[in-house]
N, C-alpha and C positions, 0 to 999 in steps of 0.2 A: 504494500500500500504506500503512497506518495507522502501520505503527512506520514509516515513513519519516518521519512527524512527531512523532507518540511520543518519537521520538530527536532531534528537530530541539530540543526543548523545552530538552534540558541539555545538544545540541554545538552549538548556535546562531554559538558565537563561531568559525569556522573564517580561513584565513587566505583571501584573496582572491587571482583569478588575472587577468589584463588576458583580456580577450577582447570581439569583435565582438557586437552584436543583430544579431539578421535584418532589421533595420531598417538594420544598416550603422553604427551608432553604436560607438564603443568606450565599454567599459565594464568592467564586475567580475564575476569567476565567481563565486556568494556562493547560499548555501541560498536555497531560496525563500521560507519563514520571514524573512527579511532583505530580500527583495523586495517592500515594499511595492502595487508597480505590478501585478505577477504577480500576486503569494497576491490582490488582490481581483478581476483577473479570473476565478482561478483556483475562488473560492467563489459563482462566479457560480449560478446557478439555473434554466432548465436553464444549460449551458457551451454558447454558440456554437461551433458546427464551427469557425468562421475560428479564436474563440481557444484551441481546442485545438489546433491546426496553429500559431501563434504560440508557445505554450507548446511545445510540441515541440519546435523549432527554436530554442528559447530555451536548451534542455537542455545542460550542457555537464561534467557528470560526477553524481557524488556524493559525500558525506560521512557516513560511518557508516549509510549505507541512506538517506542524504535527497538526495531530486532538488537539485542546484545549478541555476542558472540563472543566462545572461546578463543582468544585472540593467537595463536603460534604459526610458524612458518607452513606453507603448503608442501605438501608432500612433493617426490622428485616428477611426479607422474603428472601434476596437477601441476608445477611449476612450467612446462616446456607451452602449456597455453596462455600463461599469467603472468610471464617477468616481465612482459614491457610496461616501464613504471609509469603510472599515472598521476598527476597532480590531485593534493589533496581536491576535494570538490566543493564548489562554492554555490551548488544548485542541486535538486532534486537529481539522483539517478533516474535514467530513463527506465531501467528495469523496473518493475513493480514488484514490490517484493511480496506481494500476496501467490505467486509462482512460485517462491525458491522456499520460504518459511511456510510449515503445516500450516493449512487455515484452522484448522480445532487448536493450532498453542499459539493462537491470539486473539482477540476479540474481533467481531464484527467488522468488516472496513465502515466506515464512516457514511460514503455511499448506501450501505446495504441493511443499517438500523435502523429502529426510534421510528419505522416507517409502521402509518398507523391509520386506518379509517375517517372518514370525518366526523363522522358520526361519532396469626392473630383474628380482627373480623369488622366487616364496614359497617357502621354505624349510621344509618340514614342512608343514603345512597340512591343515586337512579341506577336503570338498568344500561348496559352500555350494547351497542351493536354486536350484532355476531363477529364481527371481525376486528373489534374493537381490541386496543391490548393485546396484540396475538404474542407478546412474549409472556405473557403469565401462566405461570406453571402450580401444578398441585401435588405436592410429595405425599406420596403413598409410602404405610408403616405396617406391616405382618403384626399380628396380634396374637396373642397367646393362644387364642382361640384356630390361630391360623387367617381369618379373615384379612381383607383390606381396609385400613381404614384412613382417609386423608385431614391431616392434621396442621397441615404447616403450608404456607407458599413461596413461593421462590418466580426466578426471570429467567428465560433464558439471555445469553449472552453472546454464543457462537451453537452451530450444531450440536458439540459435544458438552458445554458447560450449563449447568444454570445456577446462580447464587442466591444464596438464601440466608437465613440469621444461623449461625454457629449454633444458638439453645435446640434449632428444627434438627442438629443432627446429633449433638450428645449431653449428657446429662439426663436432667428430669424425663425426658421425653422419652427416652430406651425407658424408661421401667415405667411410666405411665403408658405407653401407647406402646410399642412397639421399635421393631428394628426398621430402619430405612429401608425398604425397597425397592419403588419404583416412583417415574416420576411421569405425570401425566400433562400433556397440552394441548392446545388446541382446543380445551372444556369449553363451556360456554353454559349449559343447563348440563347438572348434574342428575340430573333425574330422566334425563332421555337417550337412549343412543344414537340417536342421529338429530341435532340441533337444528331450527327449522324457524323462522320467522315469515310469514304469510308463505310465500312459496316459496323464500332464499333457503336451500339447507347448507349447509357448513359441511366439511370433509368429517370423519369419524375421527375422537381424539386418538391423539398419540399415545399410547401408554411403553415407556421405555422401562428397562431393566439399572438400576445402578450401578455402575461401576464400582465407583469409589466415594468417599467423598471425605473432605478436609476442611474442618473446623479451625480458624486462625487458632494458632499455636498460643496466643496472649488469651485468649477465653477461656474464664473459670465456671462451670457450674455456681461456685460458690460466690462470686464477687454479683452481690445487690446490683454492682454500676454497670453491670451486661457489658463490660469493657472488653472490647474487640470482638463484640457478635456480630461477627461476619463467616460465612463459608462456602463452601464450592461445591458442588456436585457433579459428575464426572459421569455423563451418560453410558453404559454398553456399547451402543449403535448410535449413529447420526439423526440426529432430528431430520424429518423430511419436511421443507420451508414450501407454506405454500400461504393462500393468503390469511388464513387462520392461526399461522404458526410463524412467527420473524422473532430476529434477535433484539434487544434493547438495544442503543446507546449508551455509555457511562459518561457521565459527565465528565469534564478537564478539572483533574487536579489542581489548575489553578483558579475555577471559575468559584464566584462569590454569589449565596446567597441572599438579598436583603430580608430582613426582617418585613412582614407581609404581604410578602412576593408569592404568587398562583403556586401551589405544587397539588397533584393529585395522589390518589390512592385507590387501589382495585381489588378486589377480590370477591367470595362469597362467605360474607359476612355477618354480623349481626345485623338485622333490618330493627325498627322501629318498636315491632312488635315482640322483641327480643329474642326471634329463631332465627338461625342460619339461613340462609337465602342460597337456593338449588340455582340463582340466576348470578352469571357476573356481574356485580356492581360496582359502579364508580365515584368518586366523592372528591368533588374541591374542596383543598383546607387553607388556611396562610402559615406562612412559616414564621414560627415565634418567635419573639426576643429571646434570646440564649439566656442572657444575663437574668429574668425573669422567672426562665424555668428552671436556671440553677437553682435560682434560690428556692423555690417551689419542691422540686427532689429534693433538696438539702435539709430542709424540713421534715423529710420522711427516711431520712439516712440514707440518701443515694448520692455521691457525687459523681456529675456527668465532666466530661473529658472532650474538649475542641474534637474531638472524633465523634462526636454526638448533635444530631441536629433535631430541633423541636419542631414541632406541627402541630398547627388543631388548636384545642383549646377553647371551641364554640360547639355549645349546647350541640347533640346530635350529630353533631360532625366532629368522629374521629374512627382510631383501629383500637380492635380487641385481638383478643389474644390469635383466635382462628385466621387473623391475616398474619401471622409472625411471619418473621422473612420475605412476603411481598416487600414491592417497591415505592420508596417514595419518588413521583414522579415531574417532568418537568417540561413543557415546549419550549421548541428554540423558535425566535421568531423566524426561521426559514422553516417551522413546520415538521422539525424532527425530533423526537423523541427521547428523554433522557432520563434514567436513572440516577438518581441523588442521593437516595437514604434507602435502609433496610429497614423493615418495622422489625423492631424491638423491644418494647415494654412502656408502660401507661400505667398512670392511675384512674381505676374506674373505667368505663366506657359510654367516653360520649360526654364527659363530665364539661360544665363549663368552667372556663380557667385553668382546667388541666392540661394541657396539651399531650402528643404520644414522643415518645424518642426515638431517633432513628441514628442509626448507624452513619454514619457519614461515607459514603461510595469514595467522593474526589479523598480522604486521606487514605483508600486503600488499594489505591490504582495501582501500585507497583509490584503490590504485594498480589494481588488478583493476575496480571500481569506473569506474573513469576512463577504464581503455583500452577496454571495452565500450559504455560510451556513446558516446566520440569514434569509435571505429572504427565504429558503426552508424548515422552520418550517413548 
């Protein structure tokens, strides 16, 4: 992808990580911009197979959307196409590097997210289109009993990822509910198998198999401040993207929320009447004074952490528990779609003055970044 180097251009200076080449050498996790060796196999013309399989296997996370790589000399084989030296570069490479880097060990191209219809648990809410939201995902838990039963939400991200709050995948939730299983999209009414509004019907949901999945390493069961409930889930098989089913966008690391600035929330929620709603719903909230809601958790023995963003806080409008891990959400004025927050914990539902907490997406971009690539070795 192009901003992958776009951005290499002014984060260039990143910190470096020790790590292996496929060659077996130790060396430095360092942009590929910084990789002399790589970027000139890398602008080669056409790209040999061998050195896109070398590049590959070079890959060892990212930084702000830019492929890192294990930085050491090209092998003898790989050198007879690649020693003509190239000047550092002062523009995008013309390769795209959504070719050479797996598309599952990075997020969505930019182009191909946050694209969306016009048209824990939700608290008041309307109903949103069939196509509405198509990255919203339903994790399924095996229950003692054997049964399926869906407890928690999450987004897809790329084919293979979807991210969810860290609590949907360990602690309380293994011996309340069950073990992870599966993860479901493309839902829309949980009560029908084939989705249908006058005569539009919807493709039949997804239901995938779990991989894997990775609760950030700083999440404690035990910590009141849900610090660092964030995590990943790592599908079996590919999401098949159709118009029911697209990736989110995550917001830039460096983009700023104001204080009662639009963000939405999705899921199947609590409605009004205090049951779970079989129908997707959706709700606008404003995002709250931080300063406000600290001191508000602080009160109740919770201290939230700039990796925490508030929402809600108006009578009937907010998340319970049944939307945990859904997304808190965002339009860009060009119309596209972004991820900002994870639901994460609340007092009450719906309460006024309370708002809910959401994980903060832009502080966990590298880390999201990182464990998508390493885990798709």
């Amino acid at each position: 992808m192009l901003v992958f180097f776009v951005s290499a251009l002014i984060w260039s200076f990143v910190s470096s990580q020790d790590c292996t080449t496929p060659s077996g050498s130790r060396s430095n996790c360092v942009s590929l911009y910084q990789c002399q060796p790589l970027f000139n196999a890398f602008e080669q013309r056409p790209l040999p197979t061998h050195v896109v399989n070398y590049l590959r296997r070079s890959q060892c996370g990212f930084e702000n959307y830019v492929p890192r790589v294990c930085c050491g000399p090209i092998p003898l084989e790989q050198e007879a196409t690649s020693a003509r030296p190239t000047p550092r570069p002062t523009q995008a490479p013309t390769q795209d590097s959504s070719a050479v880097f797996s598309e599952d060990s990075s997020l969505a191209p930019r182009n191909q997210c946050g694209i969306d219809s016009d048209g824990d648990k939700v608290y008041g809410g309307t109903i949103t289109n069939l196509d509405e939201f198509p990255w919203m995902a339903l994790l399924g838990y095996k229950t003692k009993k054997g049964t399926t039963t869906y407890q928690c939400g999450g987004f897809l991200v790329n084919r293979r990822y979807v991210l969810t709050a860290a609590h949907c995948i360990k602690g309380a939730i293994e011996q309340a509910v069950g073990t992870l299983m599966t993860v479901r999209l493309g839902e829309y009414d949980t009560q029908q198998d084939v989705d249908c509004i006058d005569t539009v019907c919807a493709d039949r949901p997804q239901e995938i198999r779990v991989a894997s999945a990775y609760p950030h390493p700083g999440y404690s069961k035990n910590n009141k401040n849900r610090k660092d409930d964030i995590g990943i889930v790592r599908l079996a098989t590919r999401a098949t993207y159709s118009y029911y089913v697209q990736p989110i966008c995550l917001i830039d690391n460096r983009a700023r929320l104001d204080t009662g600035s639009d963000v939405y929330v999705a899921g199947w929620g609590k409605t009004l009447n205090g049951r779970n709603s079989p129908i997707k719903l959706k709700l606008n909230i404003p995002i709250f004074n931080k300063k406000e809601c600290d001191d508000k958790y602080k009160g109740l023995g919770a201290i939230l952490s700039d990796k925490q963003i508030c929402a809600g806080g108006i009578f009937s409008k907010s998340t319970c528990r049944g939307d945990s891990g859904g997304p808190l959400m965002k339009k860009t004025p060009d119309g596209i779609w972004e991820a900002v927050g994870i639901v994460s914990f609340g007092y009450g539902c719906g309460e006024d003055g309370w708002p809910g907490v959401y994980t903060s997406v832009a502080k966990y971009i590298d880390w999201i970044q990182n464990t998508i690539a390493s885990s798709n070795v």
